[in-house]
matplotlib code that plots the C-alpha trace (Angstrom):
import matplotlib.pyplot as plt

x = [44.5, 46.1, 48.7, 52.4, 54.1, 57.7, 58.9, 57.9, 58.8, 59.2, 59.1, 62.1, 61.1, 58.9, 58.6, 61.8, 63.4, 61.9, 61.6, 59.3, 59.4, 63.0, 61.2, 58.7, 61.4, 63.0, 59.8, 59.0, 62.6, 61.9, 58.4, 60.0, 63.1, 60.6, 58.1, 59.2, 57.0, 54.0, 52.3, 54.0, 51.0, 51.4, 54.9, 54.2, 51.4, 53.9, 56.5, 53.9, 52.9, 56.7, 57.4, 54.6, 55.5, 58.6, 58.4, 58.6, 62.1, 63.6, 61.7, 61.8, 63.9, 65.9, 68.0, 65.1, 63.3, 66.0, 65.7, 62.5, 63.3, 65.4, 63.0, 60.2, 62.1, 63.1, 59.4, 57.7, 60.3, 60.4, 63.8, 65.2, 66.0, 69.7, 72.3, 72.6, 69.1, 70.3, 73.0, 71.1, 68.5, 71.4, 72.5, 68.6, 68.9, 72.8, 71.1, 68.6, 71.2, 73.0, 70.7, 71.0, 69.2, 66.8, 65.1, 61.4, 60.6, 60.1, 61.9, 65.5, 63.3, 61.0, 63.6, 65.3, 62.0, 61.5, 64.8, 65.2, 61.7, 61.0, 63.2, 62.8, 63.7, 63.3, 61.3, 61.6, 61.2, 63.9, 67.0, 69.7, 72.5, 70.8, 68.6, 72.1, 73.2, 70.3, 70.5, 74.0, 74.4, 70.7, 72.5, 69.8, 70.5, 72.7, 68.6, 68.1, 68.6, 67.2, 67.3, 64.9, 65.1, 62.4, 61.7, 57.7, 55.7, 53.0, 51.4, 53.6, 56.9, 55.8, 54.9, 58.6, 60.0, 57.8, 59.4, 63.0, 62.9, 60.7, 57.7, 54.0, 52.0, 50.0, 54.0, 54.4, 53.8, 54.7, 54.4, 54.6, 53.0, 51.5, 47.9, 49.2, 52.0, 52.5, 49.3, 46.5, 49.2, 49.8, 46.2, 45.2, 48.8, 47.1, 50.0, 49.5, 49.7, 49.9, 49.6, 51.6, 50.5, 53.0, 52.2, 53.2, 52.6, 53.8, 50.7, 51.2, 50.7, 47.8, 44.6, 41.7, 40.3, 38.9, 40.4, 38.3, 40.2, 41.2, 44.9, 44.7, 45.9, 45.8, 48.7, 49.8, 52.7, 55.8, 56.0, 52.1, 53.2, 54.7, 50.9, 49.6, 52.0, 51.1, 47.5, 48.7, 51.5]
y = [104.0, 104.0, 106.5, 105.6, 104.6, 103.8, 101.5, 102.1, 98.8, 99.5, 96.7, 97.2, 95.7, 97.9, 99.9, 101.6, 100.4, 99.4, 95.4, 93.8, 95.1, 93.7, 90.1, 90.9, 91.8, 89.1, 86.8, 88.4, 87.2, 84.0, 83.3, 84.9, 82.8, 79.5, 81.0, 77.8, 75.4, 77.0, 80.3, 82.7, 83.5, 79.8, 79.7, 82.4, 80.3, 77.4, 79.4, 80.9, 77.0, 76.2, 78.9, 78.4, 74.6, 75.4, 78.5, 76.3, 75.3, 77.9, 81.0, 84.5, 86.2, 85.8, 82.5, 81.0, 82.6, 81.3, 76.9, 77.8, 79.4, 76.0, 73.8, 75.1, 75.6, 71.6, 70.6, 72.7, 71.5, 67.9, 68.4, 69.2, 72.6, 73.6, 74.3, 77.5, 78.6, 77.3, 79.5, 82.6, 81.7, 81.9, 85.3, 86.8, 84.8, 86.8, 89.7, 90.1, 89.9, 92.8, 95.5, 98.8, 100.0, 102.9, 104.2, 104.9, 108.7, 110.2, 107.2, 109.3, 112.5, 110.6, 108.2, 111.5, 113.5, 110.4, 109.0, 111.3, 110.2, 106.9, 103.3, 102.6, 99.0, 96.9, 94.3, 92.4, 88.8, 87.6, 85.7, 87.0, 87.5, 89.4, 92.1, 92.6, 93.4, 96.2, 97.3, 98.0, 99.7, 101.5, 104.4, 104.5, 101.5, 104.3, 105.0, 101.6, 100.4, 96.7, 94.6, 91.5, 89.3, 87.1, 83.4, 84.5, 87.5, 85.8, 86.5, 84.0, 85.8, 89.3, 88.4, 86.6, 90.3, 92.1, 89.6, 90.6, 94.6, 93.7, 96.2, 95.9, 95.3, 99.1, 100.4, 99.3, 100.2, 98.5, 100.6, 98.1, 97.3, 93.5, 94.2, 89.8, 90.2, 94.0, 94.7, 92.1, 89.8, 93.2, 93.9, 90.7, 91.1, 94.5, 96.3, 99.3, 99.1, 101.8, 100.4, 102.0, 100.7, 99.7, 100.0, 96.6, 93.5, 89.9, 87.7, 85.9, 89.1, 90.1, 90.2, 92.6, 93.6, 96.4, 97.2, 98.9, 98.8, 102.0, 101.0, 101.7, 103.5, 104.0, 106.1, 107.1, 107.6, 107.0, 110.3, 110.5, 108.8, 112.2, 113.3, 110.9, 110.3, 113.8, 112.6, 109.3, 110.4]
z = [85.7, 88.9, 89.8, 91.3, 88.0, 88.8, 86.4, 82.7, 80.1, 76.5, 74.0, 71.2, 67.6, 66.3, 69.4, 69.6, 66.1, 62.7, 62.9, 61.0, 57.2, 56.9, 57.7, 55.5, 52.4, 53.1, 53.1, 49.9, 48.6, 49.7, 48.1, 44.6, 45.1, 45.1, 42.6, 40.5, 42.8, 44.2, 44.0, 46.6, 48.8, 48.9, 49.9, 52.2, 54.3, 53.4, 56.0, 58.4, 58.9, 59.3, 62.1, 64.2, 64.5, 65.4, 68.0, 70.7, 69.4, 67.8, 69.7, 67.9, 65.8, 62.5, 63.3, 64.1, 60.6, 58.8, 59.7, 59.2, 55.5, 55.0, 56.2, 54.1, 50.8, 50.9, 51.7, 49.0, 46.5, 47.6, 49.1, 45.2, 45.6, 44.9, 47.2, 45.5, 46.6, 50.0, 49.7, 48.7, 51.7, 54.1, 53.3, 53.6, 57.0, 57.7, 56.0, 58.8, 61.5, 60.1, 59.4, 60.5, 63.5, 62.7, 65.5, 65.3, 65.5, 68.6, 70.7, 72.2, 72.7, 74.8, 76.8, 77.7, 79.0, 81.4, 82.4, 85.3, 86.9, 86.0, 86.2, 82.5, 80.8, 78.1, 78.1, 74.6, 72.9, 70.3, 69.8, 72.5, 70.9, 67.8, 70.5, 72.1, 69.2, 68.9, 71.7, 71.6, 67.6, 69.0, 70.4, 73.2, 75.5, 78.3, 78.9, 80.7, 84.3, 83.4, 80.2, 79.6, 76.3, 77.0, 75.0, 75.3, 77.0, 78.5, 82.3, 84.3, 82.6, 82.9, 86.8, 87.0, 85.5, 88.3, 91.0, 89.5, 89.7, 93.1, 91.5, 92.6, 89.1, 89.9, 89.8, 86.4, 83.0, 79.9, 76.3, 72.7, 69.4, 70.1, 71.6, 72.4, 74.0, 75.2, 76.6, 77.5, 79.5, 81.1, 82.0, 83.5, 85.9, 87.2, 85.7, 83.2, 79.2, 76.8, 73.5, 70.4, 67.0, 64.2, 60.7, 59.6, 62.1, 61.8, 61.8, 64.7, 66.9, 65.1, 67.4, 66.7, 70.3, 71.7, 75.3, 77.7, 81.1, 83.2, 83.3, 79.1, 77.1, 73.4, 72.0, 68.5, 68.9, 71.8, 72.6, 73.4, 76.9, 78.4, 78.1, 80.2, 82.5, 84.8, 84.8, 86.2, 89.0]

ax = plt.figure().add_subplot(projection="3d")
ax.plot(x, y, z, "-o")
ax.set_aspect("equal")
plt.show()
């Protein structure tokens, strides 16, 4: 990997907080809630179908995961679901946008041990208003200089993020738990990745690859980046 890191990119949702098992509860919720009409595994594919037909619309994040919830509960039941089960979908949707932030372990120790020699940001997908909202009851956003909600995290808008904070892509290093969308967009910029794997992972970021490329890095854990980072500056 080449030396020279300046600016060092963390994703948040299961990077810096716990993100996707409250979408999977809720999913769970859902697919129990409309047990009546099809199997839930069924009801779950029935959803999964639903969101990625409408990313391009509604983007990432719960608002979006609720329509979706909506849309799939009146097509599975022929639109004769009750308004009370529309009701109860609603609050799983509210639900969502009002959980507590827990930090992942490891993630204020680390911000502190690099905010003095590094430009750190965050560089994150979701619904706006709901990662301000994060960011904000986190605790930890004092730590960053730059913050970018992003509708996707592909090449062109990681290279648009580079243009913004005016950083050569060997300057840059980006740390998340999408192999999609925190790491090989990275790699084929020329920018550094360090890869941090979650436990649970929605199954649209799922991609089994193995990454050989010197500006890699495979961590455990968050904190794993301060022994790496003297090797590389």
């Amino acid at each position: 990997m080449k030396k020279e890191i300046k600016v060092i990119a963390f994703d948040a949702d299961d990077t810096l907080w716990i993100n996707e098992p409250y979408f999977q509860e809720a999913e769970k919720q859902f697919c129990a809630l409309l047990g009546n009409y099809l199997p839930q595994e069924e009801i779950s594919k029935e959803l999964f179908q639903t969101e990625m037909k409408n990313l391009s619309l509604y983007g990432y994040g719960a608002k979006g995961f609720l329509l979706c919830m909506i849309e799939t509960a009146n097509r599975v039941s022929e639109n004769k679901v009750s308004s009370n089960v529309i009701s109860e979908i609603i609050e799983m949707g509210q639900d969502l946008l009002q959980k507590p932030i827990e930090l992942l372990k490891g993630v204020p120790e680390t911000l502190e041990n690099l905010k003095d020699d590094f430009q750190l940001i965050v560089a994150t997908k979701g619904d706006l208003l709901d990662q301000e909202r994060k960011l904000k009851n986190s605790g930890i956003e004092h730590y960053f200089h730059h913050i970018e909600i992003m509708s996707e995290k592909k090449t062109a808008d990681y290279q648009k993020l580079l243009s913004h904070l005016n950083c050569l892509p060997e300057n840059f290093l980006m740390l998340g738990n999408s192999v999609k969308s925190d790491i090989l967009p990275i790699l084929e910029l020329g920018a550094n990745a360090g890869h941090i794997p979650y436990h649970v992972t929605w199954t649209h970021e799922q991609q089994e690859q193995t990454i050989k490329n010197e500006r890699f890095v495979q961590l455990k854990s968050i904190d794993e980046i301060l022994n790496y980072l003297p090797q590389w500056n």
